[in-house]
C-alpha positions as CSV (number, residue, x, y, z in Angstrom):
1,X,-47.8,52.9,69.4
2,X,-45.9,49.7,67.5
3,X,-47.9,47.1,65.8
4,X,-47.3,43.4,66.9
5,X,-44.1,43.5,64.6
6,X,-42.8,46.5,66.3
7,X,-44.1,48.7,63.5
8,X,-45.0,52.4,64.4
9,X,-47.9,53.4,62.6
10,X,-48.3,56.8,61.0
11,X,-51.2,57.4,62.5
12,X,-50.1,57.3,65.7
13,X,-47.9,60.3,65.2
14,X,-50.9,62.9,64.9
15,X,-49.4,64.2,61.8
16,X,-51.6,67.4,60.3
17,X,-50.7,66.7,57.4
18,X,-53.1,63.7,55.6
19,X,-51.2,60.9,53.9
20,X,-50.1,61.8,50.5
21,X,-48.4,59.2,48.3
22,X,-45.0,59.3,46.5
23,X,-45.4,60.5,42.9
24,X,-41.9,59.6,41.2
25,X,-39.3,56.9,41.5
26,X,-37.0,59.8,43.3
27,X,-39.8,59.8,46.5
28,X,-40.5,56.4,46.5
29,X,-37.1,55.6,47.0
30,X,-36.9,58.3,49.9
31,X,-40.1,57.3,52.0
32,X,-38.8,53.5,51.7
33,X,-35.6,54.7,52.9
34,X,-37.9,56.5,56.2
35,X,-39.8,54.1,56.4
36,X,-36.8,51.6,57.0
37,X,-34.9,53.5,58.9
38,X,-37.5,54.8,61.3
39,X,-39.6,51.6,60.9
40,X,-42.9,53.7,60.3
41,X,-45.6,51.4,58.0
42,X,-46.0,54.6,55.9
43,X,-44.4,57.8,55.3
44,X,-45.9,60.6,53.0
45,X,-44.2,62.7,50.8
46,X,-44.9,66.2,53.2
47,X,-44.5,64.2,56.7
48,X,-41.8,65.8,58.5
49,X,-38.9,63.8,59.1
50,X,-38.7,65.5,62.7
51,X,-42.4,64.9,63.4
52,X,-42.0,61.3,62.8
53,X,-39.5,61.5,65.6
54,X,-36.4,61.2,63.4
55,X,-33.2,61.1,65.3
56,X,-29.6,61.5,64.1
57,X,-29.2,57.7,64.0
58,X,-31.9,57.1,61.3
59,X,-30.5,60.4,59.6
60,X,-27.1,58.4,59.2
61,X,-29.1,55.4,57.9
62,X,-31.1,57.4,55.0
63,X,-28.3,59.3,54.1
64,X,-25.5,56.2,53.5
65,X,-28.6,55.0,51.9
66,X,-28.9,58.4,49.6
67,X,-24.8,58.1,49.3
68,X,-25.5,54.6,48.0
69,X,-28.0,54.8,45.5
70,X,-27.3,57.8,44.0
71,X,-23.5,59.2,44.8
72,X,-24.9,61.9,46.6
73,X,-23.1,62.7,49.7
74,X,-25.2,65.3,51.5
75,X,-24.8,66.8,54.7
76,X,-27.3,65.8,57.5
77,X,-27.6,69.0,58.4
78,X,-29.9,70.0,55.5
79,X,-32.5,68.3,57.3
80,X,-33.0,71.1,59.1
81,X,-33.8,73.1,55.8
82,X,-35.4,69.9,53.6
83,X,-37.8,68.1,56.1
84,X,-40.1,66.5,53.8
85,X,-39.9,63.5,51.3
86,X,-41.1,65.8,49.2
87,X,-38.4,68.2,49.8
88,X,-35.2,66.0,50.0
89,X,-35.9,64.4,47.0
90,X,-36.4,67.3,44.8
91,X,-33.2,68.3,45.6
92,X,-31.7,65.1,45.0
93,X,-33.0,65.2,41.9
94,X,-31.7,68.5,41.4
95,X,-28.4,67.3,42.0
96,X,-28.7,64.5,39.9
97,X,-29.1,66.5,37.0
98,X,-26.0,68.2,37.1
């Protein structure tokens, strides 16, 4: 399942979903933080973080990342409810507004 580098590969996960790419700065932030933290080559934007085998360790990782970047301290637990790229960042972004 990893590459030589110890990469996983998104298309090793079986995903249904095809690949679709980031369209704003918000979700390209948020699949770079995945993709780090899970160490997947790609993430899409309606991949589900619990389909790419997330775990609560790379759950703390994005989110002090999220906390970081943009003063957002969110609960893990909205995972649950927010499993996409797609779906995290829009409420970050919703949040950012305020």
């Amino acid at each position: 399942m990893a590459s030589e580098l110890g990469v996983l590969r998104r298309e090793d996960f079986g995903l249904a979903e095809a690949y679709t790419g980031p369209r704003t700065a918000t979700e390209s932030d948020v699949a770079d933080m995945w993709q780090k933290a899970m160490g997947i080559d790609r993430v899409g934007i309606h991949d589900s973080f619990f389909e790419l085998g997330g775990k609560s360790f790379s759950a703390a990782v994005i989110f002090g990342e999220i906390e970081r970047k943009y003063g957002l301290r969110l609960p893990m637990a909205i995972l649950v409810e927010l499993q996409t790229v797609a779906q995290l960042s829009a409420k970050i972004d919703e949040l950012s507004r305020r």
